[in-house]
N, C-alpha and C positions, 0 to 999 in steps of 0.2 A: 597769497602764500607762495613762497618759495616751490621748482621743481625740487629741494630737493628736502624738503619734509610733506611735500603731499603722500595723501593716503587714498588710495584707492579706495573706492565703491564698487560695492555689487550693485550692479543698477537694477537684476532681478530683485534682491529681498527689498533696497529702497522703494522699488515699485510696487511690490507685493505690499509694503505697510503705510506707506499713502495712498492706495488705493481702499485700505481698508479705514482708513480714518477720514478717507473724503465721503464712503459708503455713512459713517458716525456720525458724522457731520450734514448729509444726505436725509440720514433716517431721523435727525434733529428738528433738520429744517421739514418734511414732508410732517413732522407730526404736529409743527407748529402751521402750517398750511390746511392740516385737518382739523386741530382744532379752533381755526380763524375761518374757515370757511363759511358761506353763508346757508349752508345747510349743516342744518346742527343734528346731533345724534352720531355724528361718524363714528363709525370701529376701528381697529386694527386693521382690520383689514382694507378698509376703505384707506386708508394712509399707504396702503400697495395698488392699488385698483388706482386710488384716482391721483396719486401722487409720486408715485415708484418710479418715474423717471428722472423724478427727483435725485433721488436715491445715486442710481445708476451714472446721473450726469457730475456729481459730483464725485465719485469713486474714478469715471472717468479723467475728470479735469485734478484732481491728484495725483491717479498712477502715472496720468502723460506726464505734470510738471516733475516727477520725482525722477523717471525712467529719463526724461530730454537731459534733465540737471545731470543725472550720473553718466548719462554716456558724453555729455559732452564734455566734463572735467576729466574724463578717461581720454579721450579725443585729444584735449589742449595741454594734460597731465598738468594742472592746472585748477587750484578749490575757490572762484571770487565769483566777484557780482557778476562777471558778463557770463557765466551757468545759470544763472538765475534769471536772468535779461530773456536769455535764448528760452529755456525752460518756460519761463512765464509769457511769452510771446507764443508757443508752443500750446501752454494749458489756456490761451484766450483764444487761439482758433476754436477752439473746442466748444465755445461760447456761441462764436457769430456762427459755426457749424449748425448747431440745433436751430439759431433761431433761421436760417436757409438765407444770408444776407452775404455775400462777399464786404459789403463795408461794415456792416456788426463783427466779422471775424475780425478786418481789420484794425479795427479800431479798439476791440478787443484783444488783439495782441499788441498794439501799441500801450494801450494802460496796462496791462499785466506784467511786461518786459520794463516798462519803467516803473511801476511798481515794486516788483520782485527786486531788480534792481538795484532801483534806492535803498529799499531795506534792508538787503544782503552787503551792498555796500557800507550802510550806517553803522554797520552790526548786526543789526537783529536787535532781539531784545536785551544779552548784553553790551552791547555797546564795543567801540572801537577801545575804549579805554578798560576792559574787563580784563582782569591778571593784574593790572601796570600797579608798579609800588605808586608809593604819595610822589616821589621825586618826578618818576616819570608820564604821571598822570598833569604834575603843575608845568612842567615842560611842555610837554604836550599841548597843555592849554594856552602857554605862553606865546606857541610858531603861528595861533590859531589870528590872534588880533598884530596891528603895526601898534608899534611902542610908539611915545609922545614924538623922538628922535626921528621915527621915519616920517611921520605925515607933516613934519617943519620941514623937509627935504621936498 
C-alpha cells in the first residue's frame, strides 16, 4: 500500500480483539485437550485447572501478533507483509518463551515471520487479484508466465 491511502490502526482496540479471539481459540483448543485427555470424566472446570494456560498462551500469542502488526505499520506508515513478518516473528517468541528454549523461540519466530508473511503477502484469503475487473485479473495473469516469444530468446 501506498503512504498515501494508509490507514491508521489503533494498535489498542487491534489488540484488545485478538487478544480475545486467541482467548476463543484457547478455550477451543483446552476443551478439546479435556476431552482427549486420558482421564475421562473431565469438567468445566477441569478445562481451567488443568488446561488454562492454554487459554492465556494463546490470547497472549494474538494480542502480541496484532499489537507488533499495528505499531509497526504506524512506525513505517506503511499496511504490507513485512508487519506481519515482524508481528509474526514477535507472536513466535512467545512460543519458544513458554517452552524455556532460546532455539524453540528462534525457530519459532522464524516460521511465524515467514508464515505471516507469505500469507499477508499472497493476500490472505482473498487473494492479490480481489476487486480486479476480468480485464485486469487476465493481465495480471498474463505478466505472471514468459510468452512462447520470450523463452525462444
Amino acid at each position: 500500500m501506498d503512504n498515501e491511502t494508509y490507514e491508521r490502526k489503533d494498535w489498542k482496540a487491534e489488540t484488545a480483539k485478538y487478544t480475545l479471539g486467541g482467548a476463543g481459540v484457547g478455550l477451543l483448543v483446552s476443551a478439546f485437550q479435556t476431552a482427549y485427555s486420558p482421564r475421562k470424566g473431565g469438567s468445566a472446570t477441569d478445562m481451567f485447572k488443568k488446561f488454562g494456560g492454554t487459554i492465556g498462551f494463546m490470547a497472549a500469542m494474538g494480542g502480541i501478533f496484532a499489537g507488533v502488526d499495528a505499531v509497526v505499520s504506524e512506525v513505517r506508515g506503511k499496511d504490507d507483509y513485512v508487519n506481519s513478518a515482524v508481528a509474526g516473528c514477535a507472536a513466535g517468541l512467545v512460543a519458544g518463551i513458554r517452552k524455556r528454549s532460546i532455539p524453540a523461540a528462534l525457530g519459532s519466530c522464524a516460521f511465524f515471520a515467514t508464515a505471516m508473511g507469505t500469507y499477508d503477502f499472497s493476500g490472505g484469503f482473498e487473494g492479490k487479484m480481489h476487486g480486479m475487473t476480468r480485464d485486469q485479473r487476465d493481465e495480471y495473469r498474463a505478466g505472471l508466465f514468459a510468452s512462447a516469444e520470450d523463452l525462444k530468446k
